[in-house]
BATIDO-423716 format. One record per atom (N, C-alpha, C): atom name; chain; y, z negated, x negated; residue number from 1; residue in three letters. Coordinates in steps of 0.2 Angstrom, whole numbers, plus 5000, padded with zeros to 4 digits. Layout:
// BATIDO-423716
PT	CA	A	Y	Z	X	NUM	ALA
...
***
This chain:
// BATIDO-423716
PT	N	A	4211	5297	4434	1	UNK
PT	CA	A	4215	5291	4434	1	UNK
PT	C	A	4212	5286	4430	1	UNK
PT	N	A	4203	5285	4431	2	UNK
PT	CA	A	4201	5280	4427	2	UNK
PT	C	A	4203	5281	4419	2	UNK
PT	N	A	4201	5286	4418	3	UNK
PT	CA	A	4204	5288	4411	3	UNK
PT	C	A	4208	5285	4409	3	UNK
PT	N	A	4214	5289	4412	4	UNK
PT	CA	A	4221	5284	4409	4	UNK
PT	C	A	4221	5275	4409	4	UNK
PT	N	A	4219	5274	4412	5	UNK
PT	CA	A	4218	5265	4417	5	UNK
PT	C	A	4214	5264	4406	5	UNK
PT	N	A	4210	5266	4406	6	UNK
PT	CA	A	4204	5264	4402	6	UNK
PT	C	A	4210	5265	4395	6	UNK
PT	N	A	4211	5272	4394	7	UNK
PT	CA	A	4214	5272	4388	7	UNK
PT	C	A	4223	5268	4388	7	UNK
PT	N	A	4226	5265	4394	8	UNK
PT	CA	A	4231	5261	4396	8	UNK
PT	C	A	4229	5254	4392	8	UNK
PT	N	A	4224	5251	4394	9	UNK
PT	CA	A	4220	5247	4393	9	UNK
PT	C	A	4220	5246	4385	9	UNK
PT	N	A	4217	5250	4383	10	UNK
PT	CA	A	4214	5250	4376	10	UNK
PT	C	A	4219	5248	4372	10	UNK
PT	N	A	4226	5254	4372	11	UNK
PT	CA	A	4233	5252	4370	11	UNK
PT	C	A	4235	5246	4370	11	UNK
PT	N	A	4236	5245	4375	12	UNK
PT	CA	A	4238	5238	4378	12	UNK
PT	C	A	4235	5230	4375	12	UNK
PT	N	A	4228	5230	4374	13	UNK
PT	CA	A	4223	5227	4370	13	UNK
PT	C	A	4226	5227	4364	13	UNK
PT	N	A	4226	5231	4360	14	UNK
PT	CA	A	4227	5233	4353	14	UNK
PT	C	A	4237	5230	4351	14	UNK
PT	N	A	4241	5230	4357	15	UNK
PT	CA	A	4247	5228	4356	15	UNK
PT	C	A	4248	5223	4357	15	UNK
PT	N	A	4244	5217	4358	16	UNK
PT	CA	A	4245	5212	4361	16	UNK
PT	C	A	4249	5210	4364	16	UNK
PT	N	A	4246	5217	4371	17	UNK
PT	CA	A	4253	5216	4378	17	UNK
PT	C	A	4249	5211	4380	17	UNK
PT	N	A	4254	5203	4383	18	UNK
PT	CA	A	4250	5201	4387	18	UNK
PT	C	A	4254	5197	4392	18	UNK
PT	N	A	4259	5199	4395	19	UNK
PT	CA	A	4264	5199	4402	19	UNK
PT	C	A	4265	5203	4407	19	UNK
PT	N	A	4265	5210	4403	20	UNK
PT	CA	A	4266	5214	4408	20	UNK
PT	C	A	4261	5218	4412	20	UNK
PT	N	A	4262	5221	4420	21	UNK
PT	CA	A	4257	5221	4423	21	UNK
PT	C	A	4256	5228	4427	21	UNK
PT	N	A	4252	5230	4424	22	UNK
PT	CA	A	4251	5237	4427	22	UNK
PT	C	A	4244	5239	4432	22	UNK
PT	N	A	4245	5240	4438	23	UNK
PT	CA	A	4242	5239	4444	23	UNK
PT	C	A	4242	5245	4450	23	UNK
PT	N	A	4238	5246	4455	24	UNK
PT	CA	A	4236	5251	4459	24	UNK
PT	C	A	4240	5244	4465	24	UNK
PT	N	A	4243	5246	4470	25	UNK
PT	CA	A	4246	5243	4477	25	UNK
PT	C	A	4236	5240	4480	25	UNK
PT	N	A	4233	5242	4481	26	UNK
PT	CA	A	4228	5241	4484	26	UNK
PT	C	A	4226	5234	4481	26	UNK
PT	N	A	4226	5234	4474	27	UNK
PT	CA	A	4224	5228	4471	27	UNK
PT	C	A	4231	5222	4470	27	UNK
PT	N	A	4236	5223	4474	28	UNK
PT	CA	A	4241	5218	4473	28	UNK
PT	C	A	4238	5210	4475	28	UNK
PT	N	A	4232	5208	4478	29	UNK
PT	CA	A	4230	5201	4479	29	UNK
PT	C	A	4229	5199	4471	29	UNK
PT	N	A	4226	5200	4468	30	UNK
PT	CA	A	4225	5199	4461	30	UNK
PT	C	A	4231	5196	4455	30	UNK
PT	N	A	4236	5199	4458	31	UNK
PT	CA	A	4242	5198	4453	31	UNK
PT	C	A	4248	5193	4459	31	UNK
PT	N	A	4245	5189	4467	32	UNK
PT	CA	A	4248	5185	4469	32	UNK
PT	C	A	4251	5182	4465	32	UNK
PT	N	A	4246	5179	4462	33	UNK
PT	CA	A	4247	5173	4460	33	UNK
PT	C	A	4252	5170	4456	33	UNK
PT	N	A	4254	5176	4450	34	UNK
PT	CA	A	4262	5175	4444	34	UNK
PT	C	A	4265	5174	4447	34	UNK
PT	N	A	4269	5174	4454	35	UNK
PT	CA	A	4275	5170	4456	35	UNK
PT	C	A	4273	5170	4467	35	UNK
PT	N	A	4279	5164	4470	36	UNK
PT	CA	A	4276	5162	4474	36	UNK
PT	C	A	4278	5169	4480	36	UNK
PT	N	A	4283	5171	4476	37	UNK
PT	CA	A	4287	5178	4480	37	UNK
PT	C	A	4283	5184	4479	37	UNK
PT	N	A	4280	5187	4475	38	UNK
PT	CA	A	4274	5191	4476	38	UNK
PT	C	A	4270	5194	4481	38	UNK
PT	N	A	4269	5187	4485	39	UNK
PT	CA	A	4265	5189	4492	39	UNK
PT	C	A	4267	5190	4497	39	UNK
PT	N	A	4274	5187	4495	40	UNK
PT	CA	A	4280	5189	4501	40	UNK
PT	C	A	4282	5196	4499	40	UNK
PT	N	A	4283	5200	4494	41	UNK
PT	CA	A	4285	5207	4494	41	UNK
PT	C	A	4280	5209	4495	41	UNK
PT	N	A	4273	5209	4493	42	UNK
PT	CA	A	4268	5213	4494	42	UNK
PT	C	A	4264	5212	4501	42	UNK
PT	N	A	4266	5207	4505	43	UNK
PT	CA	A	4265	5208	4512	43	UNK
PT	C	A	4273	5210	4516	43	UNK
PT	N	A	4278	5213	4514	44	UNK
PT	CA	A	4285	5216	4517	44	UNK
PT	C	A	4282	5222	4515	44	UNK
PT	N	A	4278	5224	4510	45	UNK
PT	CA	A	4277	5233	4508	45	UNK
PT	C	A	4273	5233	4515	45	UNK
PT	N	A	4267	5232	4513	46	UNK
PT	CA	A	4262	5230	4518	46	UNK
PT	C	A	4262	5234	4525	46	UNK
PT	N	A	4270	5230	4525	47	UNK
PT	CA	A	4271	5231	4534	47	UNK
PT	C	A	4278	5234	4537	47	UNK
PT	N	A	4279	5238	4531	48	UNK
PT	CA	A	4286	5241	4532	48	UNK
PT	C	A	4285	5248	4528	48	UNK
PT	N	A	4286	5253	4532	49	UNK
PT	CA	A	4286	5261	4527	49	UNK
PT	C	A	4293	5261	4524	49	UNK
PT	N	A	4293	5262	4517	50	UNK
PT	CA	A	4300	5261	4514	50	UNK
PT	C	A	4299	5268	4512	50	UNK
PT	N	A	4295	5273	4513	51	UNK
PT	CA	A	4296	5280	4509	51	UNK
PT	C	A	4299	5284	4513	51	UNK
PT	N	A	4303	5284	4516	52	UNK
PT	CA	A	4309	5286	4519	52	UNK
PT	C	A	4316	5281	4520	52	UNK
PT	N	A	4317	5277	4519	53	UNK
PT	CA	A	4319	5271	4519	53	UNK
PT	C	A	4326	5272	4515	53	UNK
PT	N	A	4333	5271	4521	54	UNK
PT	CA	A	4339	5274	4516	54	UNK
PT	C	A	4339	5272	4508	54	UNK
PT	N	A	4344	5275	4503	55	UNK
PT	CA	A	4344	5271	4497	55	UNK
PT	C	A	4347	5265	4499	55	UNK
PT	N	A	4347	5259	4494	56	UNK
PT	CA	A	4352	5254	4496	56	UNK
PT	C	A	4347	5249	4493	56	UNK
PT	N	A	4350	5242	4495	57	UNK
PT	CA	A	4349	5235	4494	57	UNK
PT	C	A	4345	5234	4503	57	UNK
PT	N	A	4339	5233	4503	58	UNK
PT	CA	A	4334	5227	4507	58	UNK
PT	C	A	4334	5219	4505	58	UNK
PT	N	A	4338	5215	4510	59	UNK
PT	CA	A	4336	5209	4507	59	UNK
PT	C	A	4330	5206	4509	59	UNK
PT	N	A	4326	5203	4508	60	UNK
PT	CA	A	4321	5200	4508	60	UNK
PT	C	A	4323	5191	4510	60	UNK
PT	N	A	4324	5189	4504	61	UNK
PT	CA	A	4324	5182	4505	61	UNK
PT	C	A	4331	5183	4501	61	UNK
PT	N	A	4337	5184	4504	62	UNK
PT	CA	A	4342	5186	4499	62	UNK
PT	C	A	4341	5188	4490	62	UNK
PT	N	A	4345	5183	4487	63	UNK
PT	CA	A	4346	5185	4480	63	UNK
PT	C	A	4341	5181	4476	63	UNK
PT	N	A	4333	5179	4480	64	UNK
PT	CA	A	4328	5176	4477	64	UNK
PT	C	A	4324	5183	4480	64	UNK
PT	N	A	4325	5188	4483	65	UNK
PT	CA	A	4319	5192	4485	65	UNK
PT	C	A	4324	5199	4487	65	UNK
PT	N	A	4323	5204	4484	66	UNK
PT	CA	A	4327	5209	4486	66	UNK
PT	C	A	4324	5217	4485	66	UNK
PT	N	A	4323	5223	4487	67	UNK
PT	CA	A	4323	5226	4487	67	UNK
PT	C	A	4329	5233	4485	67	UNK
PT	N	A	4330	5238	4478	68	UNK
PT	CA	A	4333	5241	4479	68	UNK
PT	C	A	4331	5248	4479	68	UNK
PT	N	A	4330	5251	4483	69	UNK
PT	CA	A	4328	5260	4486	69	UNK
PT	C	A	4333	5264	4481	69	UNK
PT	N	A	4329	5269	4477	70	UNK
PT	CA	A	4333	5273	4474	70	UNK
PT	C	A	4330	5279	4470	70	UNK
PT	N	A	4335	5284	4471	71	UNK
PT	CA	A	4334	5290	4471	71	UNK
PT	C	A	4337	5291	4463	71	UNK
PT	N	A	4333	5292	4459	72	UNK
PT	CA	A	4335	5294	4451	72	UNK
PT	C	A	4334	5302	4450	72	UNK
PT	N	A	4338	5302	4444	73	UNK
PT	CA	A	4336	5309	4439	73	UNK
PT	C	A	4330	5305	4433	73	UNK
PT	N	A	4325	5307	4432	74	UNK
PT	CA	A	4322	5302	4426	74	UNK
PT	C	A	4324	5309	4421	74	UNK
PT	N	A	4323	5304	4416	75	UNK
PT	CA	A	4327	5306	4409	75	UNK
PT	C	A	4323	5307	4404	75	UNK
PT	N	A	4322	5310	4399	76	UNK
PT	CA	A	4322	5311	4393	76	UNK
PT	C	A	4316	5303	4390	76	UNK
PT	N	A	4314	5302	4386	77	UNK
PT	CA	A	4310	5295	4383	77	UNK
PT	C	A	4315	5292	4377	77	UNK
PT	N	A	4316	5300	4375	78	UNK
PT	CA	A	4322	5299	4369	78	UNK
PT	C	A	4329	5296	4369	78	UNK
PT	N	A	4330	5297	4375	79	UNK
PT	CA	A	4338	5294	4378	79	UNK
PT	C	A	4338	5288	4383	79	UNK
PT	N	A	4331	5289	4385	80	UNK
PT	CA	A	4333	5279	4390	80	UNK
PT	C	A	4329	5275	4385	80	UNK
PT	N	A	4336	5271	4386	81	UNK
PT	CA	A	4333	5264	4382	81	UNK
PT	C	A	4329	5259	4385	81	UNK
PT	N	A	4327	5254	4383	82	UNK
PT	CA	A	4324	5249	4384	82	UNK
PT	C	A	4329	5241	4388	82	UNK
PT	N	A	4326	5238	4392	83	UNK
PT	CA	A	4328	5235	4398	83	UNK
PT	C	A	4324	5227	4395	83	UNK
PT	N	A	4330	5223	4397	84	UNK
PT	CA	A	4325	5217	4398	84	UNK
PT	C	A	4331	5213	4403	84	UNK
PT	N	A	4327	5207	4407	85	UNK
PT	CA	A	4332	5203	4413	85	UNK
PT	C	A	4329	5197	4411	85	UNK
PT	N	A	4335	5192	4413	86	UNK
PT	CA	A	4332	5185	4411	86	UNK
PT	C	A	4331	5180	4419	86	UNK
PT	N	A	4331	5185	4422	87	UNK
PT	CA	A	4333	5180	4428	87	UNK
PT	C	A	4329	5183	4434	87	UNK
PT	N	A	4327	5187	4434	88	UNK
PT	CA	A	4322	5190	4439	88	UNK
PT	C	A	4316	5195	4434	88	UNK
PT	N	A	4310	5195	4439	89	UNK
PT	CA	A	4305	5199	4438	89	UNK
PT	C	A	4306	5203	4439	89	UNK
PT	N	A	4306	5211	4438	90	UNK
PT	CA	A	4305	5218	4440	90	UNK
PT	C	A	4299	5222	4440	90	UNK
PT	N	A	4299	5223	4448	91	UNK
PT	CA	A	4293	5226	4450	91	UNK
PT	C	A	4295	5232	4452	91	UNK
PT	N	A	4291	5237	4450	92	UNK
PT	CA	A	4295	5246	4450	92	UNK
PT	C	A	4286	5249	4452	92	UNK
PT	N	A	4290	5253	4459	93	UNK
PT	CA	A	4284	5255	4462	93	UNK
PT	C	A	4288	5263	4463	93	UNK
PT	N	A	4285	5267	4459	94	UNK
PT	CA	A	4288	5276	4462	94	UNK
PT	C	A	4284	5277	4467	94	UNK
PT	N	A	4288	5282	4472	95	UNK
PT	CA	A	4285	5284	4477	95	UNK
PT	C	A	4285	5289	4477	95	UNK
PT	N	A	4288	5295	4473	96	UNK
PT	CA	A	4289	5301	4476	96	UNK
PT	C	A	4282	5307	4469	96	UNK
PT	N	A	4285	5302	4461	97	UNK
PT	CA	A	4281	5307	4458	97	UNK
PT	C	A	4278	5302	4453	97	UNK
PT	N	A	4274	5302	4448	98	UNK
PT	CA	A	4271	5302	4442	98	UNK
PT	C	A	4277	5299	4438	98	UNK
PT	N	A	4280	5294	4436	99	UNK
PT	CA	A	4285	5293	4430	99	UNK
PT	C	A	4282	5287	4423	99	UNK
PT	N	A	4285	5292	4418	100	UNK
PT	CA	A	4283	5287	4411	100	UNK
PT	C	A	4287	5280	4411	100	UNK
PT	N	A	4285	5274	4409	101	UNK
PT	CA	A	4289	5269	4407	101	UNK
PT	C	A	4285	5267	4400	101	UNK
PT	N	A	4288	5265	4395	102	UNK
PT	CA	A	4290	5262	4391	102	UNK
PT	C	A	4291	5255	4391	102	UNK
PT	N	A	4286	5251	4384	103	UNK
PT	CA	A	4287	5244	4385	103	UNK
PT	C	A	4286	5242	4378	103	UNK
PT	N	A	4289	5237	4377	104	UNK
PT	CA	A	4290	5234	4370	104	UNK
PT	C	A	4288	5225	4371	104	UNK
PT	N	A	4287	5219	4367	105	UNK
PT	CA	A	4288	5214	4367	105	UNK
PT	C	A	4294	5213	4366	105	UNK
PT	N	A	4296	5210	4370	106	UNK
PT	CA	A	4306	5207	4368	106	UNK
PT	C	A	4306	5204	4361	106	UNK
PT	N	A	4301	5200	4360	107	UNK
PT	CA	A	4302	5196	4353	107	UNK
PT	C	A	4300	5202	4344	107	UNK
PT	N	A	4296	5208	4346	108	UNK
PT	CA	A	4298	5212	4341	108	UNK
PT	C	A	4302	5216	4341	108	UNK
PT	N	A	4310	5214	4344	109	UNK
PT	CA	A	4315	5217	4348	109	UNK
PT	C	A	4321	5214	4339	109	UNK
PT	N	A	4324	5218	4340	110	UNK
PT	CA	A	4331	5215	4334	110	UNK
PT	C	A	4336	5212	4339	110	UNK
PT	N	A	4341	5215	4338	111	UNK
PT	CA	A	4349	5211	4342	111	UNK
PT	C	A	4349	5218	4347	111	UNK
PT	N	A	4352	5218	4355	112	UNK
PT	CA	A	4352	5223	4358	112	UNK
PT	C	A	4357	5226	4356	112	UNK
PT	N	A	4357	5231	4358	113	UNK
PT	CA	A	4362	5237	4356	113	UNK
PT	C	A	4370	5237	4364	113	UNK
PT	N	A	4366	5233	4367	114	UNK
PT	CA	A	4373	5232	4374	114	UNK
PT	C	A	4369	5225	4374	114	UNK
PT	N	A	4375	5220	4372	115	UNK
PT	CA	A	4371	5211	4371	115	UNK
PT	C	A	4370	5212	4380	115	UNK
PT	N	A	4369	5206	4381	116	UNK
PT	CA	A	4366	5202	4389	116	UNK
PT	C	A	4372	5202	4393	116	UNK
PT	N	A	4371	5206	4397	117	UNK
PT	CA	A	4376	5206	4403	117	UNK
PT	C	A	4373	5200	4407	117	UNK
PT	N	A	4376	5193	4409	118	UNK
PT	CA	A	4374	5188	4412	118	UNK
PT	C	A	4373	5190	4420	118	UNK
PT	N	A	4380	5193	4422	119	UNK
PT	CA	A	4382	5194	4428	119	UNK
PT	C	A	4379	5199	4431	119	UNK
PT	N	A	4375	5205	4428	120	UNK
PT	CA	A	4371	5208	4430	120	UNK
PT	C	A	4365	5208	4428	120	UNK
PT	N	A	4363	5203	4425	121	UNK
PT	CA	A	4357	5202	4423	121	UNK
PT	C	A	4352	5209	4418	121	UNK
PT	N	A	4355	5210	4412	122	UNK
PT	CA	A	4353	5215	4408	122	UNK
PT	C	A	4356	5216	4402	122	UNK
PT	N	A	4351	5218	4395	123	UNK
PT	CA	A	4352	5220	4388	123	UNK
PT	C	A	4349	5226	4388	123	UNK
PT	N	A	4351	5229	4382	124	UNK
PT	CA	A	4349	5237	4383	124	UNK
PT	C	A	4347	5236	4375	124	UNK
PT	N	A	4342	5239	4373	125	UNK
PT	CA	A	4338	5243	4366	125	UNK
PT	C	A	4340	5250	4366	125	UNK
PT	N	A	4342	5251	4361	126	UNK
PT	CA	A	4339	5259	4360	126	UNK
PT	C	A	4334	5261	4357	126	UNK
PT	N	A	4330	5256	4352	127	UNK
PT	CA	A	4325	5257	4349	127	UNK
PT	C	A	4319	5261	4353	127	UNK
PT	N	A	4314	5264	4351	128	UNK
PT	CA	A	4306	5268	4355	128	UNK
PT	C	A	4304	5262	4358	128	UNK
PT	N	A	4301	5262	4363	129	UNK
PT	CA	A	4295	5257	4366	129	UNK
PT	C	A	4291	5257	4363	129	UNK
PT	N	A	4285	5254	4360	130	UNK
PT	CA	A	4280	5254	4358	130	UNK
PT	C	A	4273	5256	4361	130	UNK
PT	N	A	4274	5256	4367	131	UNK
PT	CA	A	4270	5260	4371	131	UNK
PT	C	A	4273	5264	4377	131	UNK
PT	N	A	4271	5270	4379	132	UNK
PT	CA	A	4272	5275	4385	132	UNK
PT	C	A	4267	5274	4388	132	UNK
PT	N	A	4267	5275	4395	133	UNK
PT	CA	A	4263	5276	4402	133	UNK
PT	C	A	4266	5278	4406	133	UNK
PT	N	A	4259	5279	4409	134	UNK
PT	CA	A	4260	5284	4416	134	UNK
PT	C	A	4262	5278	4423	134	UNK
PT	N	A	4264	5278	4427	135	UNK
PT	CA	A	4265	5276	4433	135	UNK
PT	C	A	4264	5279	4439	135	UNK
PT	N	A	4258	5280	4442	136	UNK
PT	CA	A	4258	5286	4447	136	UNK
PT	C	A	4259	5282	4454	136	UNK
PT	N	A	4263	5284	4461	137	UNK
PT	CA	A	4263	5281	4467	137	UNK
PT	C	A	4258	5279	4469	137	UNK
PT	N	A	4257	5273	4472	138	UNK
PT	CA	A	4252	5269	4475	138	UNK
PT	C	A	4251	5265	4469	138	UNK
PT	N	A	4255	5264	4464	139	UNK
PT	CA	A	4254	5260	4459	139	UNK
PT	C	A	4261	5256	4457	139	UNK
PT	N	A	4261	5249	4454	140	UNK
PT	CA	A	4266	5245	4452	140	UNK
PT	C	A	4265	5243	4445	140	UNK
PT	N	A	4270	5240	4443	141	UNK
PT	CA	A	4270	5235	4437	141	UNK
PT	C	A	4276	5232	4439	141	UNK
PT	N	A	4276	5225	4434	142	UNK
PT	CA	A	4280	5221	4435	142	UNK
PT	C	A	4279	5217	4427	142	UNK
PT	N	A	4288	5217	4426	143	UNK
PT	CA	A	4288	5218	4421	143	UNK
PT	C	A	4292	5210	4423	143	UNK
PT	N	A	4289	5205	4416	144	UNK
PT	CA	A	4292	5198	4414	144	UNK
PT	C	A	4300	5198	4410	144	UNK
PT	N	A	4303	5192	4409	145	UNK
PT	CA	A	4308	5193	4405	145	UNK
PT	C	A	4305	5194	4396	145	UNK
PT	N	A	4299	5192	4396	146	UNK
PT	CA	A	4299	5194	4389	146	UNK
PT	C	A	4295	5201	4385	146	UNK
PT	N	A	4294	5205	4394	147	UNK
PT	CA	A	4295	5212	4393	147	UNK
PT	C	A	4301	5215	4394	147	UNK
PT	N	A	4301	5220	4386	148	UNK
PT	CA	A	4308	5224	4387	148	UNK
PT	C	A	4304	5232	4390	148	UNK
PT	N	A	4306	5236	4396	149	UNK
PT	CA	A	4302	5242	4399	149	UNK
PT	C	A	4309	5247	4397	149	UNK
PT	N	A	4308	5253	4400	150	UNK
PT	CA	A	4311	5258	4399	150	UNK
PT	C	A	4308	5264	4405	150	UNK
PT	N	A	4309	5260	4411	151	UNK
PT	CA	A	4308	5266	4417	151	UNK
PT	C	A	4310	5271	4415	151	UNK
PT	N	A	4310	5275	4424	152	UNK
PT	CA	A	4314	5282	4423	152	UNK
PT	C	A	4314	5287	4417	152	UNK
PT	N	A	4309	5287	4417	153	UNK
PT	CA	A	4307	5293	4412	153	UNK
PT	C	A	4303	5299	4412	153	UNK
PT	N	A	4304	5304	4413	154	UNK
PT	CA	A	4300	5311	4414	154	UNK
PT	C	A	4305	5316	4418	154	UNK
PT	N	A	4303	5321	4423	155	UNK
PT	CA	A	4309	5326	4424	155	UNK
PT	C	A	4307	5327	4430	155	UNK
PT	N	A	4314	5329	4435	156	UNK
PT	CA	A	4313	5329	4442	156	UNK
PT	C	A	4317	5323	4445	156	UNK
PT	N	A	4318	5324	4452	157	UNK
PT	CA	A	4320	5317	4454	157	UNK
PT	C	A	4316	5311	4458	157	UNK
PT	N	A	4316	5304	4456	158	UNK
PT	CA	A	4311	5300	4455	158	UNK
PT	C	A	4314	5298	4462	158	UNK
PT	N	A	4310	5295	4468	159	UNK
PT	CA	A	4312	5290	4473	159	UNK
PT	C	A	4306	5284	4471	159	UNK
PT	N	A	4311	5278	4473	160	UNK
PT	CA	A	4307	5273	4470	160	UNK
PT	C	A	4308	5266	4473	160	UNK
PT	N	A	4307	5259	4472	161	UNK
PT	CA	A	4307	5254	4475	161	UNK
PT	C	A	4307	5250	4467	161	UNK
PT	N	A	4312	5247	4469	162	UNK
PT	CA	A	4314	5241	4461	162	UNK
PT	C	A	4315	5233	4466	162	UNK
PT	N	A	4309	5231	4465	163	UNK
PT	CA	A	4309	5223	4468	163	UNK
PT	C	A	4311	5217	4461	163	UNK
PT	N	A	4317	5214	4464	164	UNK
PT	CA	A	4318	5209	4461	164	UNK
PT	C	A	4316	5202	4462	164	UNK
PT	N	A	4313	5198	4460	165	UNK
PT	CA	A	4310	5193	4461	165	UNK
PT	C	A	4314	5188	4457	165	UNK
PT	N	A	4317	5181	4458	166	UNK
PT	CA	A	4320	5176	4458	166	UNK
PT	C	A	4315	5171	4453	166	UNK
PT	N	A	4319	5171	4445	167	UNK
PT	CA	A	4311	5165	4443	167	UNK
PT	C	A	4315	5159	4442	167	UNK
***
């Protein structure tokens, strides 16, 4: 795992990623601090077992803190496009297996390919990400609005946790 961590790092240095946040749960005190809701999802994980936890919507602090449980097929790298939201943080914690996401800076981004859906807060790319990584359970990222990601990617069915955070 260090390995990855190490060569994750490298990449990431060399692309001057410098928003998006990739992390082990254990060390979530570290990454408090980006927003004031943070330590409220990350003391709700804390003290709640969600790995069995119906799918569905969890509100937290309603539509400023929410959790949605969910069971995917992940797909192809080639076929899931790239993601960005202007209105919440996305924090995506798999539980079940190992999944790739994919990330890009929004701003080396062109025009999307599905413009900005306001009401559900989403544009879609079809362009590649400029970086792939691993995600393995016990680990999070959290991705900014001017990270475009590309979860759910790899084979098998994902169970996961997608926390929305209100900026």
């Amino acid at each position: 795992m260090l390995v990855q961590s190490k060569k994750f790092e490298y990449i990431c240095n060399n692309k001057s990623l410098s928003k998006m946040i990739l992390a082990r749960l254990e060390d979530r005190k570290r990454y408090e601090h980006a927003h004031p809701l943070l330590k409220v999802l990350f003391d709700f994980l804390e003290t709640h077992n969600l790995q069995d936890a119906p799918t569905g919507r969890i509100d937290i602090a309603g539509n400023e803190l929410f959790i949605n449980v969910s069971e995917i097929e992940l797909k192809p790298k080639e076929i899931q496009p790239l993601e960005v939201h202007r209105r919440y943080l996305d924090v995506q914690i798999p539980l079940l297996r190992p999944e790739v996401m994919g990330w890009s800076p929004l701003k080396s981004l062109q025009e999307p390919d599905r413009p900005f859906d306001s009401e559900n807060d989403y544009a879609l790319y079809t362009t590649p990400a400029s970086v792939y990584f691993t995600v393995n359970p016990g680990e999070f990222t959290i991705f900014f609005p001017e990270d475009a990601h590309a979860p759910i990617i790899g084979s098998g069915i994902q169970r996961k946790l997608i926390a929305k955070i209100k900026l």
